[in-house]
PALOTOR-717362 format. One record per atom (N, C-alpha, C): residue in three letters; y, x, z. Coordinates in steps of 0.2 Angstrom, whole numbers, plus 5000, padded with zeros to 4 digits. Example, Ala and Ser with C-alpha at 12.3 -4.5 7.8 and 13.67 -1.06 7.14 Angstrom:
2
ALA497250665039 ALA497850625039 ALA498450665039 SER498950645035 SER499550685036 SER500050645039 
//
This chain:
289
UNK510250384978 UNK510050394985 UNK510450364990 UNK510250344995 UNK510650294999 UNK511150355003 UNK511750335005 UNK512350385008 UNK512050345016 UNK511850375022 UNK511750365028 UNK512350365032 UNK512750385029 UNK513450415032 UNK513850325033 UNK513650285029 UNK513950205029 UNK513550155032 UNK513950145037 UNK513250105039 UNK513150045036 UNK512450025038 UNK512449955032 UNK512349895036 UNK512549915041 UNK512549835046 UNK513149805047 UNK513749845050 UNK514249835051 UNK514449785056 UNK513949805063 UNK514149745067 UNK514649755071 UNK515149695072 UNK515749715077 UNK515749765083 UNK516349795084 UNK516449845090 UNK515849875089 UNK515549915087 UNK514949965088 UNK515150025082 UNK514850055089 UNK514950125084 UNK514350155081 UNK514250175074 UNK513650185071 UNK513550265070 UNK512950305070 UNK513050375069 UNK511950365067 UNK512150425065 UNK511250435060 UNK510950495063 UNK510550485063 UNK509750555064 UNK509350565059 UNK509250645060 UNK508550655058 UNK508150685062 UNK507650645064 UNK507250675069 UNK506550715067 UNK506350765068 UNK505850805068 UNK505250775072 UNK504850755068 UNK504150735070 UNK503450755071 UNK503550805066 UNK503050845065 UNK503250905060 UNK503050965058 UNK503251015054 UNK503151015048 UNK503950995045 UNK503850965039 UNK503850935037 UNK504150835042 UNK504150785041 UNK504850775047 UNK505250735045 UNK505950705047 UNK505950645045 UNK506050605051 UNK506050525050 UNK507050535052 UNK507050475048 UNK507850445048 UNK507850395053 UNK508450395057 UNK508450335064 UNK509250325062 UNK509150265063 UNK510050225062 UNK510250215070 UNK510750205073 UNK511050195080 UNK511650165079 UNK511750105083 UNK512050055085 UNK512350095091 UNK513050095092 UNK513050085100 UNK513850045103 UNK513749985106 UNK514149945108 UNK514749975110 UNK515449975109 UNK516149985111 UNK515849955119 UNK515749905121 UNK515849855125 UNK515249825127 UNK514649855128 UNK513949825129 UNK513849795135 UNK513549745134 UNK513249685139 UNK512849735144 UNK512349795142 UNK512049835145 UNK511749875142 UNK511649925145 UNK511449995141 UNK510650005140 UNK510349965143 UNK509649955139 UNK509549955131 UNK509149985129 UNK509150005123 UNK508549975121 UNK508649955114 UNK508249895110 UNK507749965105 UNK507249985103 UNK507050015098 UNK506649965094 UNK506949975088 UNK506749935081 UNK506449965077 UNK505749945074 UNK505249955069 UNK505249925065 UNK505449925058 UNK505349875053 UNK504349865051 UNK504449835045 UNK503749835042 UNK503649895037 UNK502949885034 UNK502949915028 UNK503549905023 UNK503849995022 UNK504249985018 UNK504949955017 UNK504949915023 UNK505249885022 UNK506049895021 UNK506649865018 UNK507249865017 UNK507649845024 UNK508249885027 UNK508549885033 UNK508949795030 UNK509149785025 UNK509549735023 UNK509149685026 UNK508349675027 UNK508149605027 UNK508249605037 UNK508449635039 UNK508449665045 UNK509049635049 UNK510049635043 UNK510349685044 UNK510849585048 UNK510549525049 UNK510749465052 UNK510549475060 UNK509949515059 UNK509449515068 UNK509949585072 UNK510049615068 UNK510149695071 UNK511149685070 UNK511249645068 UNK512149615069 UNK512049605075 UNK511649545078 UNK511949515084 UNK511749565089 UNK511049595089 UNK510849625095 UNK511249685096 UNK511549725094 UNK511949785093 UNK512649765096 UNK512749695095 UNK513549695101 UNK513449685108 UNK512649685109 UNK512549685116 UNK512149735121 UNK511749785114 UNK511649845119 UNK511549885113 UNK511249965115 UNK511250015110 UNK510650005106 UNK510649995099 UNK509949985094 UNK509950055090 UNK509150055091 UNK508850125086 UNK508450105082 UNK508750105077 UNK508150075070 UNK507650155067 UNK506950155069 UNK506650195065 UNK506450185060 UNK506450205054 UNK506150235050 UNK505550265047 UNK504950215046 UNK504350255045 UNK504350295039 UNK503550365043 UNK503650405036 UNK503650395027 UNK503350335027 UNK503150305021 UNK503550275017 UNK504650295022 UNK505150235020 UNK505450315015 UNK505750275009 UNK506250315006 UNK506450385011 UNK506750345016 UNK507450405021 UNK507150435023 UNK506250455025 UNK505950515027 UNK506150555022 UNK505950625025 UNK505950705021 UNK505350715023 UNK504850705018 UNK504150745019 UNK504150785015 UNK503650845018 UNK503550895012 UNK502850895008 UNK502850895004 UNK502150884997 UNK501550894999 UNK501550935005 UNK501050965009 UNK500650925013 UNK501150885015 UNK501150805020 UNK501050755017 UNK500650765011 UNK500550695008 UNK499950665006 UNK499650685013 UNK498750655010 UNK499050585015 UNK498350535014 UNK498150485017 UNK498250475023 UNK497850525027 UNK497950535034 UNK498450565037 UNK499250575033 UNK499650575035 UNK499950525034 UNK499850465035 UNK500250405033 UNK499750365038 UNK499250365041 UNK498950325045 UNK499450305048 UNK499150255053 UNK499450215060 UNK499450255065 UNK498850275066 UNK498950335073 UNK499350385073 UNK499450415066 UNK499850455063 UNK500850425064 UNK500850375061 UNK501350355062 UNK501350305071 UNK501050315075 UNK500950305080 UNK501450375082 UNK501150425085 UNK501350475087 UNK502150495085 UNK502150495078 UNK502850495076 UNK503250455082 UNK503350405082 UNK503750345084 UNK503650385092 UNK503350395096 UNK503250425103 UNK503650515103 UNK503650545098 UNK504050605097 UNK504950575096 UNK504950535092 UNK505750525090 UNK505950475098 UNK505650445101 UNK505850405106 UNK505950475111 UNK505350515114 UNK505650575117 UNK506150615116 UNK506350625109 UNK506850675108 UNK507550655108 UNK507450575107 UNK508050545109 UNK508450535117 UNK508050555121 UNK507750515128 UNK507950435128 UNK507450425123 UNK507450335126 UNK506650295126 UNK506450335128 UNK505550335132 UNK505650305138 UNK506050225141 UNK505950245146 UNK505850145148 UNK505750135155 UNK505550085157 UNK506050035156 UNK506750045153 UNK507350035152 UNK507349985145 UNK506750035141 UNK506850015133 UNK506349955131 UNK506849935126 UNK506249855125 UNK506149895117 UNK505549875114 UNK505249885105 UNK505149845104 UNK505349825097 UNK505449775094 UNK505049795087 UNK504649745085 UNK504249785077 UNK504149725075 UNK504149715067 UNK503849685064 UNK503249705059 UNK502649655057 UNK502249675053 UNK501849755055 UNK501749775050 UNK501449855049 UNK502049905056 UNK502649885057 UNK502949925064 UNK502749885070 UNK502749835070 UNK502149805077 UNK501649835079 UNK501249835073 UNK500549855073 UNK500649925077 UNK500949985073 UNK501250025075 UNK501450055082 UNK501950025084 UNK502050005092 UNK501349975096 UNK501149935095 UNK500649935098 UNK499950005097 UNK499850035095 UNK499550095092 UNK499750125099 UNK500750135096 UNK500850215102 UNK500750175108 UNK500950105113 UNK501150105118 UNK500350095120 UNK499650105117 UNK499050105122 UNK499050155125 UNK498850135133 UNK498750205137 UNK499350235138 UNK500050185137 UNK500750225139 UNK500950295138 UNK500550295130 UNK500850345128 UNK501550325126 UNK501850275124 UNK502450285123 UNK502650235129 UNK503150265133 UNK503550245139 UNK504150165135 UNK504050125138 UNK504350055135 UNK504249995141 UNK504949955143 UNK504849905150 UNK504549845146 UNK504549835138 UNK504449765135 UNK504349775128 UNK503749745125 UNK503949735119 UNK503749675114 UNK504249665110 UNK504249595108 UNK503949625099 UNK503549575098 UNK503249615092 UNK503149555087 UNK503349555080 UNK503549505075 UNK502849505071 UNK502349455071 UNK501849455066 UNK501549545065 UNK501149545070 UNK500949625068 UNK500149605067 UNK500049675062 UNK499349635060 UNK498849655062 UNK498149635063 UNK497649665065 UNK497349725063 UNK497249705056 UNK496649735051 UNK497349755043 UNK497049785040 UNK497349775031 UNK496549775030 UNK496749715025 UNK496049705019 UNK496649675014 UNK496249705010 UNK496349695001 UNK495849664998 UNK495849574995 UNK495449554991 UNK494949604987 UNK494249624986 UNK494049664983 UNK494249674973 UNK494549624971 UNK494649604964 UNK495349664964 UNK495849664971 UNK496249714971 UNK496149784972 UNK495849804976 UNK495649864978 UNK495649914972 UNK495449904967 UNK495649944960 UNK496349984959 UNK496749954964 UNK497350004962 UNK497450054968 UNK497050034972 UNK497050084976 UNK496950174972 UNK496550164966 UNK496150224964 UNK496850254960 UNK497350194957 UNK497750224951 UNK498350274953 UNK498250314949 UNK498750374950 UNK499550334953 UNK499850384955 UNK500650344959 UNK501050314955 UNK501150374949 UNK501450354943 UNK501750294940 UNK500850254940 UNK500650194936 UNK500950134942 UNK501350144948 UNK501650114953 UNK502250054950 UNK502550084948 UNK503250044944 UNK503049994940 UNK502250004936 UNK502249944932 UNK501749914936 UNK501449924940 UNK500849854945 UNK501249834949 UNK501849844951 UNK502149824956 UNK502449734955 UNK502449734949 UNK502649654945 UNK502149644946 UNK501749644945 UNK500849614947 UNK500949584955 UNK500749654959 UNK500949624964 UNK501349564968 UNK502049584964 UNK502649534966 UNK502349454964 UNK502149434959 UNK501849404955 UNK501149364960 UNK500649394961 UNK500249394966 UNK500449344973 UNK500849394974 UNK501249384981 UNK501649314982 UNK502149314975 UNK502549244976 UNK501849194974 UNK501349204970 UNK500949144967 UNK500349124973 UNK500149174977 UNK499449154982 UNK499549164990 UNK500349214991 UNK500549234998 UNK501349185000 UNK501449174997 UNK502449145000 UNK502349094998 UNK502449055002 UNK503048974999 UNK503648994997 UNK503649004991 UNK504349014987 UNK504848944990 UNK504448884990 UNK505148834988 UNK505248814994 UNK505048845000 UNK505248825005 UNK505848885011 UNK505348945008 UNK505649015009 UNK505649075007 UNK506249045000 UNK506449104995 UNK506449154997 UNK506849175004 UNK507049225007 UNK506749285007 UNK506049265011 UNK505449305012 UNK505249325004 UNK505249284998 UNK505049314993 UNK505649354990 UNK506249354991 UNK506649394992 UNK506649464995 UNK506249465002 UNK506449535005 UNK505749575000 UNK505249555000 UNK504949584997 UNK505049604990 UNK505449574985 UNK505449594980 UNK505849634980 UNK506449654985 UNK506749704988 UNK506249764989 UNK506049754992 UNK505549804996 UNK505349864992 UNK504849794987 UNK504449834983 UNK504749884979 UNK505249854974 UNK505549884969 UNK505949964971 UNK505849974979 UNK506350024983 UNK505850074986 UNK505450044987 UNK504850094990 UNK504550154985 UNK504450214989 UNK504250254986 UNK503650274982 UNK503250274980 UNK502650244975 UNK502450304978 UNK502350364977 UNK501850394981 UNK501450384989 UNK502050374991 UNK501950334999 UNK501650295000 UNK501850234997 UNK501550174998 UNK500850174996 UNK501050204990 UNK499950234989 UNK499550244996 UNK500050294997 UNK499250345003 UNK499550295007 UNK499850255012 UNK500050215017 UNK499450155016 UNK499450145010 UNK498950095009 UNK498250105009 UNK498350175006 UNK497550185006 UNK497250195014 UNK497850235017 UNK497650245024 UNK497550195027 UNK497750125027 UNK497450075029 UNK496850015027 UNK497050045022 UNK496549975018 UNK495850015019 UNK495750075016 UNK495150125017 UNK494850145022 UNK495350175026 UNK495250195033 UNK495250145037 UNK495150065036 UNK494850005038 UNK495050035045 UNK495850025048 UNK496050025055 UNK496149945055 UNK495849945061 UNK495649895067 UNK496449895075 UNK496649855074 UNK497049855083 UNK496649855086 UNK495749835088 UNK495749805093 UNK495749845099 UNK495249905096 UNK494949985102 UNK495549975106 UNK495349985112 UNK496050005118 UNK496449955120 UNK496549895116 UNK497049885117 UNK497349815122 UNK496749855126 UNK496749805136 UNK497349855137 UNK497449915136 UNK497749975140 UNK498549975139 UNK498549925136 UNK499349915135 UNK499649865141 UNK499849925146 UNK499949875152 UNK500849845153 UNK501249865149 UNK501849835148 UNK501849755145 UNK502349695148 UNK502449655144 UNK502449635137 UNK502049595133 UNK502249605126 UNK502449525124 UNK502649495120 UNK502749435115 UNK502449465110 UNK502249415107 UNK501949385101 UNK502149345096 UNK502649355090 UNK502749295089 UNK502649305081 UNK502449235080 UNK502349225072 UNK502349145070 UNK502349145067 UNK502449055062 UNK501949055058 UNK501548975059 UNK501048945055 UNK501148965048 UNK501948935044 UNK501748965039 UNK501949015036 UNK501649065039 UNK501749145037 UNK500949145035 UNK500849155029 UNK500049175024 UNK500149225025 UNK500349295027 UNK500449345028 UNK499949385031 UNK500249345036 UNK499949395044 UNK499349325047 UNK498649345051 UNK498449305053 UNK498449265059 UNK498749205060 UNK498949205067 UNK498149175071 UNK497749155068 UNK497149185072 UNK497149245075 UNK497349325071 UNK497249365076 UNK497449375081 UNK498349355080 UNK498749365083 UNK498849325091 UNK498149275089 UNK498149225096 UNK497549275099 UNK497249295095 UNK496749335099 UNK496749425102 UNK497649425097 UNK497949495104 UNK498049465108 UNK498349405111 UNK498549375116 UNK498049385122 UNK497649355119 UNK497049345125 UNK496649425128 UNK496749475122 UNK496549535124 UNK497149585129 UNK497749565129 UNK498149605132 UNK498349575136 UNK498449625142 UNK498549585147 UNK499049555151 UNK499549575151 UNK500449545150 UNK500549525141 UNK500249445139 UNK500449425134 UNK500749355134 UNK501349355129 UNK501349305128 UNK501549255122 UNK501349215121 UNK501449205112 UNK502349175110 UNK502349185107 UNK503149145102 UNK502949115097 UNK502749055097 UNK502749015090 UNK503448995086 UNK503749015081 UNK504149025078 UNK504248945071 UNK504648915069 UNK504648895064 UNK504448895058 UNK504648935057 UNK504648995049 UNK504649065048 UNK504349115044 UNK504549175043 UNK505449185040 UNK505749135038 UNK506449155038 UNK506749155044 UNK506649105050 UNK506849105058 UNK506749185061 UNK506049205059 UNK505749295063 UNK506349335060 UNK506449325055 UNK506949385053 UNK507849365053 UNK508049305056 UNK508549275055 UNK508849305063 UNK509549285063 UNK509849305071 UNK509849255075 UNK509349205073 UNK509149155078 UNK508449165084 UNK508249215081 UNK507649255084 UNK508049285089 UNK508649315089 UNK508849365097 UNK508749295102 UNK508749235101 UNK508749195108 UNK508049205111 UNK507549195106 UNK506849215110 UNK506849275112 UNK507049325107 UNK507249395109 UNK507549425118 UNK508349405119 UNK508349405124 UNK508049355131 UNK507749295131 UNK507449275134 UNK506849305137 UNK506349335133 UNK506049385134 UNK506249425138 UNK506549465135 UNK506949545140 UNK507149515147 UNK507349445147 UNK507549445156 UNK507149435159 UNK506749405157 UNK505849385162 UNK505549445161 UNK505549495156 UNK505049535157 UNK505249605161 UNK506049625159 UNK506149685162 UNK506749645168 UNK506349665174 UNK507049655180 UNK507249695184 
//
């Protein structure tokens, strides 16, 4: 079990301390904080990882950002460091909307809901952030959002594992990995990326990942409903070769929201590298003044 008592970033001068925040009754998301000895500015950055995803593949982007203002990394339900209760574990409580609201509840109780705060997500926490901030339900002056996805579809030949008990997790997950280095990543140009994933996987919790998956791939969520209503600035950024995420859609949240803007990126290692805080803060000064 991971010790949260250590931080795993260790960016200079900042001081680190943990939550657990109550989301709903019976479910407790983990939040990591950053906060600068010396901060450039007290505006505060919220960070959404992806699915499942590992804080390490995180931990080069949230080094630099963290010596210049306060970072809140959330943790979704579906991540190891929640406390769900067994009760809490259908499909629909792992949806996007569901974990929409979460992410609006922890921002409140921390008070950092505010026109101060910039959100940051990648992947499946993009998407997410984009969920809560329609209609301003979750209060935020900017958000910069990394490859968030439209839709989840699963090839129909996969969809079969959707049906398999959790259990059976530990051994399809080499399938998966397998799949994924062979028809989704450029291994030999972007190890890395097939690095964090094989991280990911082998770390995630299988019954979670199950209902998270089912809840998307089944319950066929769409971003598009609403999402003129996202009246905050947003970025958009993703790289041609990310097979991942589609950047057709991605050009097509652009045109749908109405403060957008695109970030064409190099590579998926560049999105997750500490070379992305340039576009990052660059963003933040044009969009919040």
């Amino acid at each position: 079990m991971d010790d949260f008592s250590i931080d795993p970033v260790t960016p200079p001068d900042s001081v680190y301390t943990t939550s657990l925040v109550c989301v709903q009754n019976g479910v407790h998301l983990r939040v990591m904080i950053w906060r600068p000895k010396k901060p450039v500015t007290e505006d505060p950055i919220i960070f959404v990882a992806g699915w499942v995803s590992a804080i390490s593949g995180w931990a080069p982007l949230l080094k630099v950002m963290a010596v210049r203002r306060p970072v809140y990394y959330i943790e979704t339900r579906e991540k190891r460091s929640a406390l769900v209760e067994k009760r809490k574990l259908k499909p629909e409580d792992f949806s996007i909307g569901r974990m929409a609201q979460d992410l609006i509840a922890v921002c409140r109780q921390l008070g950092i809901a505010s026109p101060t705060s910039t959100v940051i997500g990648s992947s499946l926490g993009a998407t997410t952030l984009l969920e809560a901030l329609k209609g301003g339900r979750l209060t935020a002056g900017a958000a910069f959002l990394i490859a968030p996805n439209s839709e989840f579809k699963a090839p129909w030949y996969l969809q079969w594992m959707l049906y398999l008990p959790a259990f059976l997790y530990h051994g399809i997950k080499y399938f998966v990995l397998w799949y994924i280095k062979t028809f989704m990543v450029d291994v030999k140009n972007e190890p890395e990326q097939m690095m964090r994933y094989n991280e990911t996987l082998h770390a995630a919790h299988p019954r979670r990942i199950k209902l998270s998956a089912v809840a998307c791939i089944r319950g066929r969520y769409q971003v598009w409903p609403h999402l003129e209503s996202v009246q905050i600035p947003v970025a958009l950024a993703y790289a041609s070769t990310d097979m991942l995420h589609s950047s057709t859609n991605i050009h097509n949240m652009v045109g749908r929201l109405p403060q957008a803007t695109i970030v064409a990126c190099p590579s998926n290692r560049y999105m997750h590298s500490a070379e992305v805080t340039q576009d990052i803060e660059a963003f933040i000064l044009k969009a919040i003044k």
